[in-house]
C-alpha positions in Angstrom: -101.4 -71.8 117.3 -101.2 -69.7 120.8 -98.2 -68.2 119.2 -99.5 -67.1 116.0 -102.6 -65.9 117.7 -100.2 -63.8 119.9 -98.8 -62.2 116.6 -101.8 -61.2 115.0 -103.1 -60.0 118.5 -99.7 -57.4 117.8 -100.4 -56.9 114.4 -103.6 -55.7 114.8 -102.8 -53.3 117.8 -99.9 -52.3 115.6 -102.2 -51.3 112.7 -105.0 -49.4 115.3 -105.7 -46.0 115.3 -104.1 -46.1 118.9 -100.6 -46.9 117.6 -101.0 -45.1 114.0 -103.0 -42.3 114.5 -102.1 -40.0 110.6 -103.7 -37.0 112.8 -100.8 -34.2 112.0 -102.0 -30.9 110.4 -99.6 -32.7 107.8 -102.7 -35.2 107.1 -105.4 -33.4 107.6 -103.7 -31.6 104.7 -104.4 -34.2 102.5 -107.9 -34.5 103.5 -108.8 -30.7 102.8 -109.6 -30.7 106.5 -106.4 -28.1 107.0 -104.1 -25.9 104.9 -100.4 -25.9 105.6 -99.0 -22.1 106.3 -96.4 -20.4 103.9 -94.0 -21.0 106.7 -94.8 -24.8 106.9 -94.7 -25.6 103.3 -91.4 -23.6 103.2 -90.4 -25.9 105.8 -91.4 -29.1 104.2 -89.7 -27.6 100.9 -86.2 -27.3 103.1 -86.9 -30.8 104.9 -87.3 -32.3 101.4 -84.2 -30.4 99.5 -81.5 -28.5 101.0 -81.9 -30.3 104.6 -81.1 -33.6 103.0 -83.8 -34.7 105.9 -85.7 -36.8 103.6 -82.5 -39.4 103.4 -83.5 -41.0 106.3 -86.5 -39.3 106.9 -88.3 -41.4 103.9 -91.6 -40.7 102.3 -94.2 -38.7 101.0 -97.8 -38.7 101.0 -100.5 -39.6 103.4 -98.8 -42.4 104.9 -95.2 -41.5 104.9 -93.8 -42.7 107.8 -90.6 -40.7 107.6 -88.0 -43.0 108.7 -85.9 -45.7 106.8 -86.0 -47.8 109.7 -81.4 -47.5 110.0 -79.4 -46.5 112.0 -76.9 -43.6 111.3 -73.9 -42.1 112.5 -74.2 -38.1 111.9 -71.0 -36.6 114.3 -72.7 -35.3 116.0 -71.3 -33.6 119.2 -72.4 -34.4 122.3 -74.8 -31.3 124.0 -72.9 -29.9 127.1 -75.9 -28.9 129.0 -77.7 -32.0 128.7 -78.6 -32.7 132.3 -77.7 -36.6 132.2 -73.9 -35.7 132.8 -74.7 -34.4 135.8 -77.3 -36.9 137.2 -74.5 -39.7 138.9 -78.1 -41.8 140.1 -78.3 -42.5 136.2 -74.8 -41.4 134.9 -71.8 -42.6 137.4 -69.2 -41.6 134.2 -70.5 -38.1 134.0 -69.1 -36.2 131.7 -66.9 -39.0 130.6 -70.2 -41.3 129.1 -70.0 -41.6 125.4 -73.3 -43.4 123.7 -71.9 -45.7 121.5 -75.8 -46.6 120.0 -75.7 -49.7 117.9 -72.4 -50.7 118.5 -72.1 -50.3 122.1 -75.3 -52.8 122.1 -74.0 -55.2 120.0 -70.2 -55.1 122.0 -72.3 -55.7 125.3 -74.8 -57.9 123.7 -71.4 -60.2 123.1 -70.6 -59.9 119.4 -67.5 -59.9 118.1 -65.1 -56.6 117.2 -65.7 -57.1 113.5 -69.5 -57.5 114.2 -70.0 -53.5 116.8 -67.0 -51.6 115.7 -68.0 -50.6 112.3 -71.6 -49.8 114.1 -70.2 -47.7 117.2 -72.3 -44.7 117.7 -75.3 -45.7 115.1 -78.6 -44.3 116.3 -81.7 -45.7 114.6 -83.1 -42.7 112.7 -86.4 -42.4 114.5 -90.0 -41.6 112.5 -90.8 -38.3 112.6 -94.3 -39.3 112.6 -96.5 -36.6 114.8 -93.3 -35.8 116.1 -95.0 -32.4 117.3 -97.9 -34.4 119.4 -97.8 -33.3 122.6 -100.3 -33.0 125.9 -100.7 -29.2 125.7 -99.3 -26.5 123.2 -97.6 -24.4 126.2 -95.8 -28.1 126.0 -92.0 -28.0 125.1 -90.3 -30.8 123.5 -86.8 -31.8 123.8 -85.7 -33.3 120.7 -82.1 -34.2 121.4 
């Protein structure tokens, strides 16, 4: 019974305003409390067509979420000037350090070859859910 107390303890700080706060421009859209800019909705236009974002960037509507909860290998390159090759505290391989994502988890986590490899470098595709929240708007946001 402790347990399953325990869960719906989660669930219900899960499904709180503190965790899922739909308090973007995006929703007040939806509410008539805000009215998205000709840049914005040519924007949302790009992230739903040409972009391809909206693969794994799911949903529409009030409650999109805007992730399909996978994880995804683009190619992409690694970033040069990402500081974490040069911080040895963190990064002894330096330049060398490769994230491997899913599969490097699973191949440390003990699983067999046939189990990681087909999963090396698999990043889960995150939500992109008030992606643009931040503490103050002189605030800027990595998002790599």
């Amino acid at each position: 019974m402790a347990y399953g107390n325990i869960g719906l303890s989660i669930a219900s700080y899960e499904d709180s305003p503190m965790v899922n706060a739909f308090t973007s421009k995006y929703d007040y859209s939806f509410k008539g409390m805000a009215k998205l800019t000709k840049q914005e909705r040519k924007g949302f236009s790009l992230f739903m067509g040409k972009g391809k974002c909206k693969l794994c960037h799911i949903g529409t509507g009030q409650h999109a979420l805007f992730t399909d909860y996978s994880y995804d290998n683009l190619g992409v390159p690694r970033n040069p000037e990402n500081p974490f090759y040069e911080e040895p505290a963190w990064n002894p391989l330096g330049f060398d350090w490769v994230d491997n994502g899913l599969g490097g988890f699973l191949k440390a986590a003990g699983y067999e070859p046939e189990v990681y490899e087909s999963e090396m470098g698999k990043q889960k595709v995150p939500t992109l859910r008030n992606v643009d929240l931040r503490p103050s708007e002189g605030f800027v946001k990595a998002y790599s």
